[in-house]
C-alpha positions in Angstrom: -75.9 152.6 271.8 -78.4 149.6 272.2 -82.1 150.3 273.0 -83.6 149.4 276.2 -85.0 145.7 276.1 -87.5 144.5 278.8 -85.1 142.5 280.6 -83.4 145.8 281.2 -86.3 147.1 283.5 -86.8 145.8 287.0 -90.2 145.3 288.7 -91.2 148.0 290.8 -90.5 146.4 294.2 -87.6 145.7 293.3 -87.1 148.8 292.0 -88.0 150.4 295.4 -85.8 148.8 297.1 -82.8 150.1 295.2 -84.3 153.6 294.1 -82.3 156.1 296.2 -78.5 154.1 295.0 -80.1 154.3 291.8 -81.2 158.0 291.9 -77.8 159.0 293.4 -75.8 157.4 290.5 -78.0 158.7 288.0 -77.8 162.7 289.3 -73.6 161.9 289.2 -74.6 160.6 285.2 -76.9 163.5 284.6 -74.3 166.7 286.0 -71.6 166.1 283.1 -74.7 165.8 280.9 -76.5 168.9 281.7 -75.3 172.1 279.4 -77.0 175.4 280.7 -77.1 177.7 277.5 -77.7 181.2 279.2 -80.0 181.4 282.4 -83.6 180.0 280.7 -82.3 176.9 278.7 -81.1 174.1 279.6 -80.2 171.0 277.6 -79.9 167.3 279.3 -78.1 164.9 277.3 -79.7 161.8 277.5 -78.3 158.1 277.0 -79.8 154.4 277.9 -78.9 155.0 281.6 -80.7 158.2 282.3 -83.9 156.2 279.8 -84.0 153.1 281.9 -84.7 155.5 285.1 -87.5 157.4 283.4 -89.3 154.2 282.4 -88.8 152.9 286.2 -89.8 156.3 287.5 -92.7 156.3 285.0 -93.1 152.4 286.1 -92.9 153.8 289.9 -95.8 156.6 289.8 -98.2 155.8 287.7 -98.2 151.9 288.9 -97.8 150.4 286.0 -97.2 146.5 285.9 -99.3 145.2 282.7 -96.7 144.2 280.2 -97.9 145.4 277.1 -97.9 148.9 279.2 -94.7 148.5 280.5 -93.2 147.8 276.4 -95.2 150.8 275.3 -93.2 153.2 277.8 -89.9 151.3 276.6 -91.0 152.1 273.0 -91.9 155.6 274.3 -88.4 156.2 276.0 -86.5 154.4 273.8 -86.8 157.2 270.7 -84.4 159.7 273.0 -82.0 156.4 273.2 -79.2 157.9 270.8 -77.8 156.1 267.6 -74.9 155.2 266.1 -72.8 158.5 266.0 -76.0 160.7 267.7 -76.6 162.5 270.0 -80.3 163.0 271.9 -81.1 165.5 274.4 -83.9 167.0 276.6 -83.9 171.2 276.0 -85.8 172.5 278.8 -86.9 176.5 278.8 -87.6 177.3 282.4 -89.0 180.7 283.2 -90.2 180.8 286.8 -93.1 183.6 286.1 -95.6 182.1 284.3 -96.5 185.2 282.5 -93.0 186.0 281.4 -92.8 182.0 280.4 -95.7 182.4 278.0 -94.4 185.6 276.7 -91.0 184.1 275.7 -92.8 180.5 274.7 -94.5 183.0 271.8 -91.8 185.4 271.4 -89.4 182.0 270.7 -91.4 180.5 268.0 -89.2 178.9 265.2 -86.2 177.4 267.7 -86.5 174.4 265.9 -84.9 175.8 263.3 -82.1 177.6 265.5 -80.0 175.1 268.0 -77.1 173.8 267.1 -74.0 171.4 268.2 -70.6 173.0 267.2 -67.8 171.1 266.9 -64.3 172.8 266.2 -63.3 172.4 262.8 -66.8 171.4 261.6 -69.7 172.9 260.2 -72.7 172.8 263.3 -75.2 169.7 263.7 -78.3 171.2 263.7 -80.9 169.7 266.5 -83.8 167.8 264.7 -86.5 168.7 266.8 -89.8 166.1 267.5 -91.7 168.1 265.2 -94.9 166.3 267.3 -94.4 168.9 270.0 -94.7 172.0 268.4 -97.8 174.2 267.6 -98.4 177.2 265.5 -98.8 179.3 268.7 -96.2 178.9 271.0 -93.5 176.5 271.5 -93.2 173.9 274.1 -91.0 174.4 277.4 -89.9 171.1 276.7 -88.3 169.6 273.5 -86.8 166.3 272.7 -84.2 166.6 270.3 -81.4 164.5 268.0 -77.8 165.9 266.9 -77.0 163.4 263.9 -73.4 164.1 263.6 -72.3 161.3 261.5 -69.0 159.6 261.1 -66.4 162.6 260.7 -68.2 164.8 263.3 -68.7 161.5 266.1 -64.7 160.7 265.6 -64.0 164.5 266.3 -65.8 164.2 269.5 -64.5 161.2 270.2 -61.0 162.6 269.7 -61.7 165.5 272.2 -63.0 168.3 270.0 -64.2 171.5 271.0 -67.4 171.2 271.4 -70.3 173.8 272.2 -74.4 174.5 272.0 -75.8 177.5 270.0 -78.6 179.1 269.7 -79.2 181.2 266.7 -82.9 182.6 267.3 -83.1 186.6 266.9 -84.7 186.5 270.7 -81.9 184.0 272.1 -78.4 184.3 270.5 -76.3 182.1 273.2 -73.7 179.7 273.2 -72.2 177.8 276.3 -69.6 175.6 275.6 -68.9 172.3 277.0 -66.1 172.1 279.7 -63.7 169.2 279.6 -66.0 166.8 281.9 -68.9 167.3 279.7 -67.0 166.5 276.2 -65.8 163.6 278.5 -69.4 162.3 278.6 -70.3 163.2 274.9 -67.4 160.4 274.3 -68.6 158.1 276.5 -72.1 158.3 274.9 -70.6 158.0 271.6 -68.4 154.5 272.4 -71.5 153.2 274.7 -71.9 150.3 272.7 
């Protein structure tokens, strides 16, 4: 999938006067994307589509226009952008109570090491976690992650492949797996050229 270039981002006005089309499309991109893996986690596929709206939005609220800014926040977004026979994704661990959040942001310490892509007739593609978002204390409600699947794995997918998300972690054994629409959109991120 190619990286976002600056040519690819549209000055804010501009921007504006497009945002709600834009918005719409992208929550129709985003619902075949988004995997809920029990009731507190939730993992958002990314691609260069839903990345190009995060720099706008970013773009958009904190008023940025200097272009040396603007390239850092294409840098920035750009690492979720997946590659060749990847898979990136936003996992996201909502708890509504904040005290019960924090008890289960300590009590799921080590995830990193627990979340994996299964795809039938494979061995699972663990997530490679951003390692610069964790701490010794607690874990973060949100992680940005990579499933390198590699040639073998990527074709399966591309083929149609079961496919589901686990999570292995003594305090959240889950796995949802993906419905027809959503293997649909794992294939069209894999071809995305």
């Amino acid at each position: 999938m190619r990286k976002i270039q600056p040519s690819d981002i549209r000055p804010t006005p501009d921007y504006e006067l497009d945002r709600e089309r834009v918005r719409a499309s992208l929550l129709e991109i985003k619902r075949d994307r988004r995997i809920a893996v029990g009731a507190n986690m939730t993992v958002l596929f990314e691609n260069r589509d839903t990345m190009i709206y995060q720099v706008q939005e970013m773009m958009r609220v904190e008023k940025i226009t200097d272009l040396a800014a603007i390239k850092h926040e294409i840098e920035t977004y750009n690492e979720l952008v997946p590659g060749d026979d990847e898979l990136a994704a936003t996992i996201l661990l909502e708890y509504d109570n904040p005290a019960e959040r924090d008890d289960r942001l300590v009590a799921l310490l080590g995830l990193e090491n627990h979340v994996e892509l299964r795809v039938d007739g494979h061995a699972p593609t663990p997530a490679e976690f951003d390692l610069r978002q964790m701490s010794p204390h607690r874990i973060s409600s949100v992680h940005y992650t990579r499933f390198v699947l590699g040639a073998e794995r990527a074709a399966a997918v591309r083929a149609g492949a079961a496919m589901s998300l686990a999570t292995t972690h003594p305090e959240l054994m889950l796995e949802a797996k993906f419905t027809a629409a959503q293997r649909q959109a794992m294939i069209e991120d894999l071809t995305a050229d």
